[in-house]
BALOBA-1460 file (C-alpha; in Angstrom, 3 decimals):
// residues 256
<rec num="1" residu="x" x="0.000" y="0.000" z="0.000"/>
<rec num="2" residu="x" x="1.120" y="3.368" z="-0.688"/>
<rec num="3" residu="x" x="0.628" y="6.016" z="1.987"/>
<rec num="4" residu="x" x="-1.218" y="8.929" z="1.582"/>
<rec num="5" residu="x" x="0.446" y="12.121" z="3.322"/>
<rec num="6" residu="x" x="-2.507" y="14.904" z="3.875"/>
<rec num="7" residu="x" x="-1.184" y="18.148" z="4.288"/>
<rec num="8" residu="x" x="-3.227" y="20.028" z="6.310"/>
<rec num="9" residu="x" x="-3.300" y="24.408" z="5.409"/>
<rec num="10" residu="x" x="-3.984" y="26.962" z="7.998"/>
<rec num="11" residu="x" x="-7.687" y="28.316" z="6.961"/>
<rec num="12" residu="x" x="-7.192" y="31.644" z="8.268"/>
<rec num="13" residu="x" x="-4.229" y="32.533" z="5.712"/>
<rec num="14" residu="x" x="-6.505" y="31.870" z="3.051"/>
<rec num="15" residu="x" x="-9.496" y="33.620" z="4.578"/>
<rec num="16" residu="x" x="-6.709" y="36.334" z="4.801"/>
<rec num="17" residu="x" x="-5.454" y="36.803" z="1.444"/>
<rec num="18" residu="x" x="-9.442" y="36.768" z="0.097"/>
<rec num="19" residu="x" x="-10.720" y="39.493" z="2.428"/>
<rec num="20" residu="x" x="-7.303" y="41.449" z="1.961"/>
<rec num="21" residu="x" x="-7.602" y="41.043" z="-2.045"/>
<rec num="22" residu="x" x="-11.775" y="42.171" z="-1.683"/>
<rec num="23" residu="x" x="-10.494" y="45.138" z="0.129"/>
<rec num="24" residu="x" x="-7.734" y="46.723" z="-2.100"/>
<rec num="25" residu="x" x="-10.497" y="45.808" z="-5.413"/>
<rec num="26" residu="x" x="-12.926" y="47.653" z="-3.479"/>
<rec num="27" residu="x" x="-10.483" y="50.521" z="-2.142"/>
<rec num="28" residu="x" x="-9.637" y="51.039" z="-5.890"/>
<rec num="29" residu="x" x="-12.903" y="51.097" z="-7.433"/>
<rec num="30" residu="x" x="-14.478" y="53.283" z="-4.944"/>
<rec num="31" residu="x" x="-11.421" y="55.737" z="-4.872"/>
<rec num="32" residu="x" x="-11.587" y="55.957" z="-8.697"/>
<rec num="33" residu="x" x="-14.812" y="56.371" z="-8.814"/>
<rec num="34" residu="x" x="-15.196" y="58.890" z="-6.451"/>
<rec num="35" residu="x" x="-12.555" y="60.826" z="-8.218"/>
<rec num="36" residu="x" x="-13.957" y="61.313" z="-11.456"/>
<rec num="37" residu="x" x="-17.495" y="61.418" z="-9.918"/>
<rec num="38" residu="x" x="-19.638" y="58.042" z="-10.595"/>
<rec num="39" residu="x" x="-20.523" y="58.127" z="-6.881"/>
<rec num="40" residu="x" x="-21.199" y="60.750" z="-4.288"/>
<rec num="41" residu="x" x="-19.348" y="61.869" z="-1.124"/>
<rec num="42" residu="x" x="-21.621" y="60.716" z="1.952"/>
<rec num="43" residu="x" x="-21.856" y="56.928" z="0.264"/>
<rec num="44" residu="x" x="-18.047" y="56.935" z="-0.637"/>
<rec num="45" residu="x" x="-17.431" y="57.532" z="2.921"/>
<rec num="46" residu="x" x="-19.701" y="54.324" z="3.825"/>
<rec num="47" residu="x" x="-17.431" y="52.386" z="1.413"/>
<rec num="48" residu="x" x="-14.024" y="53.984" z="3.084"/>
<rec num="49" residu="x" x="-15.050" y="53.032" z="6.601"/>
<rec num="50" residu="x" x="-15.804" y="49.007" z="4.925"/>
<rec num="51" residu="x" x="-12.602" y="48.980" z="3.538"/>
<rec num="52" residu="x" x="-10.533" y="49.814" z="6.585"/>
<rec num="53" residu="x" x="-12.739" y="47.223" z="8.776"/>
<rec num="54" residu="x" x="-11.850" y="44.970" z="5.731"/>
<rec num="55" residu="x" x="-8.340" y="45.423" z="5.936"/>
<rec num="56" residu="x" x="-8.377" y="45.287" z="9.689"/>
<rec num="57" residu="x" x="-9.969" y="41.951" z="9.346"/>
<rec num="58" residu="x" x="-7.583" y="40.748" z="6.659"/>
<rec num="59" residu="x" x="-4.984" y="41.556" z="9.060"/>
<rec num="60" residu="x" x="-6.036" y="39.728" z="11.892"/>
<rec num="61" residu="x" x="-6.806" y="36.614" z="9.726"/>
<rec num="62" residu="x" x="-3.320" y="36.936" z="8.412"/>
<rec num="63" residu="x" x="-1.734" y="37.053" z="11.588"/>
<rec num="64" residu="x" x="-3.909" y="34.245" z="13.157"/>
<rec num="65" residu="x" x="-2.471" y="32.339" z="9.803"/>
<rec num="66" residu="x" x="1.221" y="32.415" z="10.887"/>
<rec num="67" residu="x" x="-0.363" y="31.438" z="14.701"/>
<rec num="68" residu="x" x="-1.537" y="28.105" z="12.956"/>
<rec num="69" residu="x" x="1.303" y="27.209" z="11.197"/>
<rec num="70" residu="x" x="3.630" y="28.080" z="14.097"/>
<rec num="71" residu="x" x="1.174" y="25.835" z="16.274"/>
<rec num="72" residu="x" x="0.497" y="23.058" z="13.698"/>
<rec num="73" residu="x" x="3.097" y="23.443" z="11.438"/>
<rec num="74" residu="x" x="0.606" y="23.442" z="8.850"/>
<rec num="75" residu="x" x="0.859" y="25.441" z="5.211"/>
<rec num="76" residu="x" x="-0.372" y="28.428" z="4.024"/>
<rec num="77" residu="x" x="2.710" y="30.856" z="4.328"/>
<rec num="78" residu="x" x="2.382" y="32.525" z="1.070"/>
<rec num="79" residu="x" x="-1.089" y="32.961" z="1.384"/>
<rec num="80" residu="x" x="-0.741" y="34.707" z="4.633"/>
<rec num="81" residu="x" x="1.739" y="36.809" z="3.490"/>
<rec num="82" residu="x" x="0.607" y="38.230" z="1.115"/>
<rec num="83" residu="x" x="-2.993" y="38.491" z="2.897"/>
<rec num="84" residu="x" x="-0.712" y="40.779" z="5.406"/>
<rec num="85" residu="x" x="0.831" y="42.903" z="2.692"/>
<rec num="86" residu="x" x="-2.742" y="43.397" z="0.970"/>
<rec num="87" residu="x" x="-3.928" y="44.401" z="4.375"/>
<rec num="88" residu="x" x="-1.348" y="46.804" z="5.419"/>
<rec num="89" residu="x" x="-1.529" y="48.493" z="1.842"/>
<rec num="90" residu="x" x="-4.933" y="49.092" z="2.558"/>
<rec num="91" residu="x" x="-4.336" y="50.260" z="6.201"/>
<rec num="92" residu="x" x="-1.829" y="52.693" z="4.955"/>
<rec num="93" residu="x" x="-3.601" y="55.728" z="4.226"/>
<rec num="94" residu="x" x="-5.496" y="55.374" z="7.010"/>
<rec num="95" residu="x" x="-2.341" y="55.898" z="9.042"/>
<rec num="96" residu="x" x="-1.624" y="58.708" z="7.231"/>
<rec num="97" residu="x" x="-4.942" y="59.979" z="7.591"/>
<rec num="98" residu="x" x="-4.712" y="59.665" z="11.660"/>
<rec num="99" residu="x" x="-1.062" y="60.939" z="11.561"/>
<rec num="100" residu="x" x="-2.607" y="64.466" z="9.837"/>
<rec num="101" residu="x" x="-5.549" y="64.501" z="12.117"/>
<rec num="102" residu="x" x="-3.239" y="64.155" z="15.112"/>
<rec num="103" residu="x" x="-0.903" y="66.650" z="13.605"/>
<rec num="104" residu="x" x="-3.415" y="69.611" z="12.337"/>
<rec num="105" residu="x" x="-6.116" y="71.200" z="14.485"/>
<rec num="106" residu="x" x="-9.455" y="70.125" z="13.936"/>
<rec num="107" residu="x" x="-10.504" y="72.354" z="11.348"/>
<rec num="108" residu="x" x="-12.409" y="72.558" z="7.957"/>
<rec num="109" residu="x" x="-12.216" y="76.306" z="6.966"/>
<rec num="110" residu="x" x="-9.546" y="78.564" z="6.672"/>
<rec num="111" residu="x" x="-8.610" y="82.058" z="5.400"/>
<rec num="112" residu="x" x="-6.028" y="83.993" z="4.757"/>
<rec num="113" residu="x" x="-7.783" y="87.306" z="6.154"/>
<rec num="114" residu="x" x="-9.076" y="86.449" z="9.911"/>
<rec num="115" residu="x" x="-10.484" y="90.206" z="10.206"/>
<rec num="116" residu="x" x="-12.595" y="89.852" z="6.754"/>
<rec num="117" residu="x" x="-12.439" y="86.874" z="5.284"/>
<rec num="118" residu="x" x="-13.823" y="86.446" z="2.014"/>
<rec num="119" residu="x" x="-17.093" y="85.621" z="1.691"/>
<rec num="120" residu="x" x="-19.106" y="82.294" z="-0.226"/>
<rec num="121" residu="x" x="-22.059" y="82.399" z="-1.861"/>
<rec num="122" residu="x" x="-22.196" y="80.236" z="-4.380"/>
<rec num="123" residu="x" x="-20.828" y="77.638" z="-1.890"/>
<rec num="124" residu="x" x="-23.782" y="78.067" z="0.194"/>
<rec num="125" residu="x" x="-26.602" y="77.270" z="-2.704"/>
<rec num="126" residu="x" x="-23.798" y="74.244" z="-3.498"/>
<rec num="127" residu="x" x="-23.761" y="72.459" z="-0.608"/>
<rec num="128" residu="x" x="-26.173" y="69.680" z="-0.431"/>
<rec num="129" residu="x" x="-27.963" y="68.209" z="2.687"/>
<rec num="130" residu="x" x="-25.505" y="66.547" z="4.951"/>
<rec num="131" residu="x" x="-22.658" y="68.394" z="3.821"/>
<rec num="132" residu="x" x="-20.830" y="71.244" z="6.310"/>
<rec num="133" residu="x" x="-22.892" y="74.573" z="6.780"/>
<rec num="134" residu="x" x="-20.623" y="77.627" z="5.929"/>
<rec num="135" residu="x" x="-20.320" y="79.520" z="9.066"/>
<rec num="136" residu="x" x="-18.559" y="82.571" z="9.740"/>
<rec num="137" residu="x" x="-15.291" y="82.174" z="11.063"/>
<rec num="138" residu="x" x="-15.615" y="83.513" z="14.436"/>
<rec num="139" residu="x" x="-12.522" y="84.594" z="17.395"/>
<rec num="140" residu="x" x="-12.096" y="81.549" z="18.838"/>
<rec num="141" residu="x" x="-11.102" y="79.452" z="15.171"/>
<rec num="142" residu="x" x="-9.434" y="82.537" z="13.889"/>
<rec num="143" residu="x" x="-7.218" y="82.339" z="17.158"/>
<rec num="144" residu="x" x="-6.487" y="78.936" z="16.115"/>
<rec num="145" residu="x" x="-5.546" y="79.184" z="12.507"/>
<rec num="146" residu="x" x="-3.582" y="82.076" z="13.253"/>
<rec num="147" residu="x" x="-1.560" y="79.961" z="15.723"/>
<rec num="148" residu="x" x="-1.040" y="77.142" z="14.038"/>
<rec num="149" residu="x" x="-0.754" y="78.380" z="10.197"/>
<rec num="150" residu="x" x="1.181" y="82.122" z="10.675"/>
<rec num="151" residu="x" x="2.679" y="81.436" z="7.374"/>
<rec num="152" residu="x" x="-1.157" y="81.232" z="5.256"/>
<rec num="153" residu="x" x="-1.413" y="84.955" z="4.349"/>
<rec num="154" residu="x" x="-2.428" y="87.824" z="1.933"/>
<rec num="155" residu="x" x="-0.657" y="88.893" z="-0.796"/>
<rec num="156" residu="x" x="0.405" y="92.132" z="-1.765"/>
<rec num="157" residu="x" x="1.324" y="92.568" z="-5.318"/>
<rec num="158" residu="x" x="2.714" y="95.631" z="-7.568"/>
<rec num="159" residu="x" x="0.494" y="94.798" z="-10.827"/>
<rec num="160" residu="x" x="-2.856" y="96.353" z="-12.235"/>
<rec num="161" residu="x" x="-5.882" y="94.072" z="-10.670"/>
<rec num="162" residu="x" x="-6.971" y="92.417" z="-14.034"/>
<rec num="163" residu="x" x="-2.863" y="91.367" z="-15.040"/>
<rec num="164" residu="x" x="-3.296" y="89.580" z="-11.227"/>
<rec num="165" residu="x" x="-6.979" y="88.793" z="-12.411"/>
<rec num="166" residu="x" x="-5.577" y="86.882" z="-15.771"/>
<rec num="167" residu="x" x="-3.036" y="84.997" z="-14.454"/>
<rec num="168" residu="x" x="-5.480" y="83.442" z="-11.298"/>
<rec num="169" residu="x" x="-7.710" y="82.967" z="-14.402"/>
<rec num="170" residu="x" x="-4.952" y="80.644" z="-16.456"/>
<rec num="171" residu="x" x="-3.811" y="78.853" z="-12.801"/>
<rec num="172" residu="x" x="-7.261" y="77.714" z="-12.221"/>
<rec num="173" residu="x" x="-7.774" y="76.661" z="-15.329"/>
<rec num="174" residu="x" x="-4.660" y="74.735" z="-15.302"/>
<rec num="175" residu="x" x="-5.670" y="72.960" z="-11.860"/>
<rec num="176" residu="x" x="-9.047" y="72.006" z="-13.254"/>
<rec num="177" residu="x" x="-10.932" y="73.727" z="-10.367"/>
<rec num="178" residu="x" x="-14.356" y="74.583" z="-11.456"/>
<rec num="179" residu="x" x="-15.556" y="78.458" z="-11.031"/>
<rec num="180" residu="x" x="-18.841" y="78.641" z="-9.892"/>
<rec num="181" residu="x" x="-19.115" y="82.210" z="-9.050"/>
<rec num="182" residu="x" x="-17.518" y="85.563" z="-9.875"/>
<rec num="183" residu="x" x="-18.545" y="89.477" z="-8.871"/>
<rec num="184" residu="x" x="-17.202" y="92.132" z="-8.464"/>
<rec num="185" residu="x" x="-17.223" y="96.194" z="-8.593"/>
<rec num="186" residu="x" x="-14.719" y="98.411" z="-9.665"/>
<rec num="187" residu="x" x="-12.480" y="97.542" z="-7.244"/>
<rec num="188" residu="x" x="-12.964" y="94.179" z="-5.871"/>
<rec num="189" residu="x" x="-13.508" y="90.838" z="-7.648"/>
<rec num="190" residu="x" x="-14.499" y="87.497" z="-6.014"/>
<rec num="191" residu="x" x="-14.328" y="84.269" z="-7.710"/>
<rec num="192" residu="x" x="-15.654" y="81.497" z="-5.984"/>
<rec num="193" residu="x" x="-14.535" y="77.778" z="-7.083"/>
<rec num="194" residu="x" x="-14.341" y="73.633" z="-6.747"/>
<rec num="195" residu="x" x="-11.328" y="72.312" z="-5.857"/>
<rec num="196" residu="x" x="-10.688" y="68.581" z="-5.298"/>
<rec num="197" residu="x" x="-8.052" y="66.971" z="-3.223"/>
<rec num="198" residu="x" x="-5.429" y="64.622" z="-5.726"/>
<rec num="199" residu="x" x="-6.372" y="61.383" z="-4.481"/>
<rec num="200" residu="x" x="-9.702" y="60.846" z="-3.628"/>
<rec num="201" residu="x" x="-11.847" y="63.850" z="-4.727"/>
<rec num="202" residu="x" x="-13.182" y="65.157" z="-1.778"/>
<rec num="203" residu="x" x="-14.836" y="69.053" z="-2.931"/>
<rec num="204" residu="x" x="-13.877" y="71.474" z="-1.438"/>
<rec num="205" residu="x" x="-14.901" y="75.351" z="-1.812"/>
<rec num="206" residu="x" x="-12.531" y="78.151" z="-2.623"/>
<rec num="207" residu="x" x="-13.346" y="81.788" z="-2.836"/>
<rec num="208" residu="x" x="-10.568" y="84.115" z="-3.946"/>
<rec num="209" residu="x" x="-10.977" y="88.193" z="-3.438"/>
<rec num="210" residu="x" x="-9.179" y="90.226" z="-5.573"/>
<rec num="211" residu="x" x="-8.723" y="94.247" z="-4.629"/>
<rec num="212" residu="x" x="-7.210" y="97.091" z="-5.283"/>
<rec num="213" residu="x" x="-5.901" y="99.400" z="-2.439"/>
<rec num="214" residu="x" x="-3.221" y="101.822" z="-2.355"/>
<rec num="215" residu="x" x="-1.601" y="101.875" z="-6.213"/>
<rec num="216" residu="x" x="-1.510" y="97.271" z="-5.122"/>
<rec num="217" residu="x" x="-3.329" y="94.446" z="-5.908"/>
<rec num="218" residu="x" x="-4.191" y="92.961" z="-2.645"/>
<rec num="219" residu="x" x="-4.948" y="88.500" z="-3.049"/>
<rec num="220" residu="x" x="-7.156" y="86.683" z="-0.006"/>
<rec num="221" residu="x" x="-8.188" y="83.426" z="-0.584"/>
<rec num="222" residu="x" x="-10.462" y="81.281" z="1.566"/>
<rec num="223" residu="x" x="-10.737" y="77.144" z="1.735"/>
<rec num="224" residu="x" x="-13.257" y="75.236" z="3.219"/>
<rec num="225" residu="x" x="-14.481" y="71.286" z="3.710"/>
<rec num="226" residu="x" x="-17.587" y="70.020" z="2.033"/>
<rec num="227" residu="x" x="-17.423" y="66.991" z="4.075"/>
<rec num="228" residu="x" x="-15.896" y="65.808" z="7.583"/>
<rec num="229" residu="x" x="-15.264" y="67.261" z="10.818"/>
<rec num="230" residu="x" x="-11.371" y="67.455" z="10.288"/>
<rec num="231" residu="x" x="-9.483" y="68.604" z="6.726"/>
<rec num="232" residu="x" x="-6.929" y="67.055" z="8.185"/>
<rec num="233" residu="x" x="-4.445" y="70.130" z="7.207"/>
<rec num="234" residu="x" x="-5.456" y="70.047" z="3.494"/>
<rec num="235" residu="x" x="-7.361" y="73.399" z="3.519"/>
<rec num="236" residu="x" x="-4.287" y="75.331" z="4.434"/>
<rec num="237" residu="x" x="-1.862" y="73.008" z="2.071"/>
<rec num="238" residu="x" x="-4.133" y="74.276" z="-1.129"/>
<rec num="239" residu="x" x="-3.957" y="77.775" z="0.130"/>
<rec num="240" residu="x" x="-0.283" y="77.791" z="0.272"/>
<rec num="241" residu="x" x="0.411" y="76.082" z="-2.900"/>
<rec num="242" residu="x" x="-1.433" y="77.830" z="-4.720"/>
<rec num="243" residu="x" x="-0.172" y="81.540" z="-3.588"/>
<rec num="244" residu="x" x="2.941" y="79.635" z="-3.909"/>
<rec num="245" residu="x" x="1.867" y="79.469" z="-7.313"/>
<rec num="246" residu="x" x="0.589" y="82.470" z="-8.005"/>
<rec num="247" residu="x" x="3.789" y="84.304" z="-6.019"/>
<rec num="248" residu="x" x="6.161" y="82.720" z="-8.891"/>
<rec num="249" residu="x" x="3.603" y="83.497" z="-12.008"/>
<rec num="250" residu="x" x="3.311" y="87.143" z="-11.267"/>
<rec num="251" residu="x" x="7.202" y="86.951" z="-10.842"/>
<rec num="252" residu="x" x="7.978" y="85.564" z="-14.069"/>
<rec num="253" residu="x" x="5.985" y="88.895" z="-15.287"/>
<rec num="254" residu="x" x="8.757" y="91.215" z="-14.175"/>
<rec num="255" residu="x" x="11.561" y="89.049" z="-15.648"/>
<rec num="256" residu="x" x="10.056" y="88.796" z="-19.527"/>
C-alpha cells in the first residue's frame, strides 16, 4: 500500500489573502470612482469606513495564519503573506490619515484674512444636505488658525488688478478647479470655485478676493471642507500652494 500524506493548510491565511484582495479591489474602485465622480461623497465615505474594517480583518486573519502554522506546522505561508501585505496596503492611508488629524487642528475652513475673510455664496446654494454649513469664522477658530498656520497669508502685489486677475484665471484653469461664481465692482472681484483633493476627490470650496488698495493688488483666498469634521491640514496646504503658485507666475511677469 502506498501512503497517503494529507497536508493540512492553515484556513485563516486563506481567509486572509481573500478578504485582503476584496479590500484593495474595493479601495480602488471606490477611490476611482469617487474621483472622477460616478458616486457621491456621503456613500463613498460608507465604502471607506468598509474597507478599513476589511483590511483590519484581513490583518487579523493573516496574523492568526502564521499562529496556525507556528502551532500546527501546517501550510499556508504565502497565502498569509501576502494576505498581510494586501492588508497593510490598505491600512496605509489610514495611518496617514490619523497621523494628519493628530498633527493639524481640527478644522475645515480657513482664510487667509481672519479680520474679513472672504465671503461664499455660491458655496452656500452648493452644498447639499448633509454636507458642512458655511459659518462665519468667528474669534475663537481665527485664534487657532492664526496659531497654528502664521505662514497662510495675503498677498500684496505691484500689478494692475486684471494682469493679477488673468493669471489666477490661467492657474485655475490649469488645476481644473471649477468656477462657480464671480462678482465684483470696480475695485474688488471674487471668484468662488471647486477644488478637489489629488487622491480621492473630496470638494472642497474656494473663494478668492481680488482688490485694489493703495496703487496694489491685494490676493485673499479662503478654503473650506464640504465633508468631515477634520481637513486634516489640506485646507491650508491648497492655500499655500497655490499663492505659492501664483507668487512665482506674477514673478515671471517682471523678468520677460
Amino acid at each position: 500500500m502506498v501512503a497517503i500524506i494529507e497536508q493540512r493548510y492553515a484556513p485563516a491565511a486563506y481567509k486572509a489573502r481573500g478578504v485582503a484582495s476584496f479590500a484593495v479591489v474595493l479601495a480602488t474602485t471606490s477611490a476611482l470612482s469617487h474621483r472622477y465622480d460616478l458616486i457621491e461623497t456621503p456613500p463613498f465615505l460608507w465604502l471607506i469606513a468598509l474597507c478599513g474594517l476589511l483590511g483590519v480583518m484581513g490583518l487579523i486573519l493573516a496574523i492568526s495564519g502564521f499562529t496556525q502554522m507556528w502551532k500546527h506546522g501546517w501550510h499556508g505561508l504565502g497565502a498569509a503573506t501576502l494576505g498581510l501585505f494586501l492588508s497593510v496596503l490598505v491600512l496605509v492611508p489610514y495611518g496617514v490619515s490619523l497621523f494628519n488629524i493628530i498633527k493639524n487642528p481640527q478644522l475645515v475652513d480657513i482664510s487667509t484674512d481672519l479680520q474679513n475673510p472672504p465671503e461664499f455664496q455660491a458655496a452656500i446654494r452648493l452644498r447639499a444636505d448633509g454636507a458642512n454649513a458655511v459659518e462665519p469664522i468667528d474669534e475663537t477658530r481665527a485664534e487657532v488658525i492664526a496659531k497654528s498656520y502664521p505662514d497662510i497669508t495675503g498677498r500684496r502685489y505691484e500689478f494692475a488688478r486684471e494682469s493679477v486677475e488673468d493669471v489666477l484665471d490661467t492657474l485655475l484653469a490649469d488645476r481644473g478647479w471649477a468656477v462657480t461664481s464671480r462678482r465684483g465692482d470696480t475695485s474688488t472681484t471674487t471668484i468662488e470655485a471647486v477644488a478637489k483633493s489629488y487622491l480621492l476627490g473630496f470638494d472642497s470650496d474656494v473663494v478668492i478676493r481680488i482688490e485694489d488698495q493703495d496703487n496694489a493688488t491685494f490676493v485673499d483666498m479662503r478654503s473650506a471642507s464640504r465633508y468631515g469634521r477634520h481637513d486634516m491640514g489640506e485646507n491650508a496646504a491648497r492655500i499655500r500652494r497655490f499663492l505659492n503658485e501664483l507668487d512665482m507666475r506674477l514673478q515671471e511677469l517682471t523678468e520677460i
